[in-house]
C-alpha positions in Angstrom: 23.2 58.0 -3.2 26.3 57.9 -1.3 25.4 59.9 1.3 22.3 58.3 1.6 23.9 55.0 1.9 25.9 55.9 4.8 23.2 57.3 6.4 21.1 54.0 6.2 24.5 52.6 7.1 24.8 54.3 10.5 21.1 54.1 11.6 21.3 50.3 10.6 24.6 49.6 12.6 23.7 51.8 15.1 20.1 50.2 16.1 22.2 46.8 16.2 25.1 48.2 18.5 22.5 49.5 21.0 20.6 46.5 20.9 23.6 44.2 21.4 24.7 46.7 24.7 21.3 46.3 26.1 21.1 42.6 25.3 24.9 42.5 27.0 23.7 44.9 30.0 20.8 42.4 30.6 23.2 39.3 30.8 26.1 40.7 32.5 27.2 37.2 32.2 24.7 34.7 33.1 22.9 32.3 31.0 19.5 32.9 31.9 16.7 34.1 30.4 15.3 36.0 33.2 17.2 38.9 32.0 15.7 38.8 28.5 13.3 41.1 26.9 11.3 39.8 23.9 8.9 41.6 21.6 6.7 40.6 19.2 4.3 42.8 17.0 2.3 40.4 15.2 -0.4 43.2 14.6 2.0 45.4 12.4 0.1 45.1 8.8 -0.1 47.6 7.1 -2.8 49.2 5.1 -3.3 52.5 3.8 -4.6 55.0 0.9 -0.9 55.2 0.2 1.3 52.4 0.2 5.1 52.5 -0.5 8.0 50.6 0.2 8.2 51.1 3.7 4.6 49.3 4.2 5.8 46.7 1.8 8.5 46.1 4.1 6.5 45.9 7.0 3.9 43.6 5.8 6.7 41.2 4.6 7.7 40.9 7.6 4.6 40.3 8.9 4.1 37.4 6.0 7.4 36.2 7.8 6.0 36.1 10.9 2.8 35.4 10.2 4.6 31.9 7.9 6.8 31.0 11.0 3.3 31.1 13.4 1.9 28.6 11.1 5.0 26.4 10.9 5.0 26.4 14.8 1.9 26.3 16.1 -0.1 24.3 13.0 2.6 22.0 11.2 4.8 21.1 14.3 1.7 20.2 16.8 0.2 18.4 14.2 3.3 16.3 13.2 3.7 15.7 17.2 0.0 14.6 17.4 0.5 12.0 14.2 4.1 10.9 16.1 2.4 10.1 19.2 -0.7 8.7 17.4 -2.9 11.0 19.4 -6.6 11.2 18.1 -7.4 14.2 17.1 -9.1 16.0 13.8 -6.4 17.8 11.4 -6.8 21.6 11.4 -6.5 23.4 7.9 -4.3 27.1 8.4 -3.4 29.1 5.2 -0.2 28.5 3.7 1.3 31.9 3.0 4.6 30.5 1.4 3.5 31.8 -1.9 3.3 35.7 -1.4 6.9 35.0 0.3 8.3 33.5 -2.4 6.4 36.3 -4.7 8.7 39.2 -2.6 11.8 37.2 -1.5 12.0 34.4 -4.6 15.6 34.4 -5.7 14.7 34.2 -9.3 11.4 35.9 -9.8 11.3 38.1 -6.2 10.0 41.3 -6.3 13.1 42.2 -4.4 15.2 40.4 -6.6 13.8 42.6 -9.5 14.2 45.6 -7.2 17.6 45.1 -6.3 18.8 44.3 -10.2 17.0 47.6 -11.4 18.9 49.6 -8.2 22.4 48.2 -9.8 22.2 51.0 -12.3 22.3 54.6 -12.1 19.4 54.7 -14.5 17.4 52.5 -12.8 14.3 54.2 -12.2 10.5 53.7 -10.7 9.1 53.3 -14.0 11.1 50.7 -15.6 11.2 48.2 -11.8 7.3 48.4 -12.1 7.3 47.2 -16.0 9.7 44.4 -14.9 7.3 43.6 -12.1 4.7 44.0 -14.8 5.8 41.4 -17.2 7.9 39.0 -14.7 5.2 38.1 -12.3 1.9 38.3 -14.7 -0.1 35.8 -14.6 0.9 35.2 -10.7 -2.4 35.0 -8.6 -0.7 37.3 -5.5 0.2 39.6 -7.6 -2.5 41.6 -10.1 -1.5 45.2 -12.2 -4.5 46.5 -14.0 -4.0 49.0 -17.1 -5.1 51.3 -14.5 -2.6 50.2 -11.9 0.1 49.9 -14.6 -0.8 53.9 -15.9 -0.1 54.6 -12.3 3.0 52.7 -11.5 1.0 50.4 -8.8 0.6 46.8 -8.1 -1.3 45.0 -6.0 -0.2 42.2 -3.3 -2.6 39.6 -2.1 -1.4 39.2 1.6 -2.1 36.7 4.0 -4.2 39.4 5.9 -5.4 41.0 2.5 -4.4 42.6 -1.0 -2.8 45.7 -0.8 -1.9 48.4 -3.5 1.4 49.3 -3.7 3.0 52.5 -5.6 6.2 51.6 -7.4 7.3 55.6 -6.8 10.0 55.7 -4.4 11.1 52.1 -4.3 14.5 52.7 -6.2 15.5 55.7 -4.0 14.4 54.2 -0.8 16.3 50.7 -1.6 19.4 52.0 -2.8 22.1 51.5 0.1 24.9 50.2 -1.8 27.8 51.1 0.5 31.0 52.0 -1.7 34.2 50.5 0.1 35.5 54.5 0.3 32.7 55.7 2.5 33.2 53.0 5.0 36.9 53.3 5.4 35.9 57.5 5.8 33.5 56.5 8.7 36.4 54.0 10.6 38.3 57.4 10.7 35.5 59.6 12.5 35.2 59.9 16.1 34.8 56.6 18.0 30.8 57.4 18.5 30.2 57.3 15.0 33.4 54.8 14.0 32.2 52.3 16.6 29.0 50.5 15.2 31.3 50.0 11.7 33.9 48.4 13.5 30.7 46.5 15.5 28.9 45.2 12.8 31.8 45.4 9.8 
């Protein structure tokens, strides 16, 4: 897990130092924005046979965007319209704030119950699923059949459609606690690899 840990570590730390130098090299000290690139990948949801963690984590950011679009464009214009009493018919947009709260609630998150079962060395695929199972029945984003449950799986009703998830692999793939130890052995490699630790601390 260690190992692992650092690796996520580096890549993580890594991505964000060479972003920051080409962010830096497109500034070279000016304030404007005609040195900027900007990307935006709206159309990154994910659907497959198979889905994992890793489309999980893709389509939750995709909820993100998908909940900052409507916030934006729908709720913002629409408070503007009402502020400047222009005439105009109210558009309804689908309020995705649900299925957020149902992977990122603090209390009752998917990742919350993720991250709690990666805490202990035992924690296993099995036993995150039946905490999924029991916490969030009853939710209507989130459904588990006896056959999803006999399979470790749970389903996710996106913004962009319900998805079936399989709980196998989520522990390994989210465990990236970063022991104090392994840090400090990094600061002391070569300045390649020490540099995005000291970058991003």
């Amino acid at each position: 897990d260690a190992r692992d840990a650092v690796s996520k570590a580096m890549y993580s730390r890594l991505f964000g130092w060479i972003v920051q130098r080409v962010n830096d090299g497109l500034t070279s000290g000016t304030t404007s924005l005609a040195g900027t690139i900007s990307i935006l990948d709206i159309f990154g949801f994910e659907i497959f046979k198979d889905n994992s963690f890793e489309q999980l984590m893709i389509n939750y950011t995709n909820e993100q965007i998908q909940n900052n679009f409507n916030h934006f464009i729908f709720e913002k214009e629409q408070e503007e319209y009402r502020l400047e009493g222009i005439d105009w018919t109210s558009i309804p947009f689908p309020d995705n704030s649900a299925v957020l709260d149902l992977i990122e609630g603090q209390r009752n998150g998917l990742l919350k119950f993720l991250d709690d079962e990666c805490v202990f060395p035992s924690g296993n695929d099995a036993s995150f699923a039946n905490k999924l199972y029991r916490s969030l029945k009853g939710n209507p984003n989130f459904v588990a059949s006896a056959v999803h449950q006999s399979r470790h799986q749970f389903v996710i009703g996106h913004y962009a459609g319900q998805v079936c998830y399989s709980a196998a692999g989520f522990c390994e793939k989210n465990r990236d606690a970063l022991f104090p130890e392994a840090v400090e052995l990094m600061k002391q490699a070569s300045p390649f690899v020490a540099g995005p630790f000291f970058f991003l601390g």
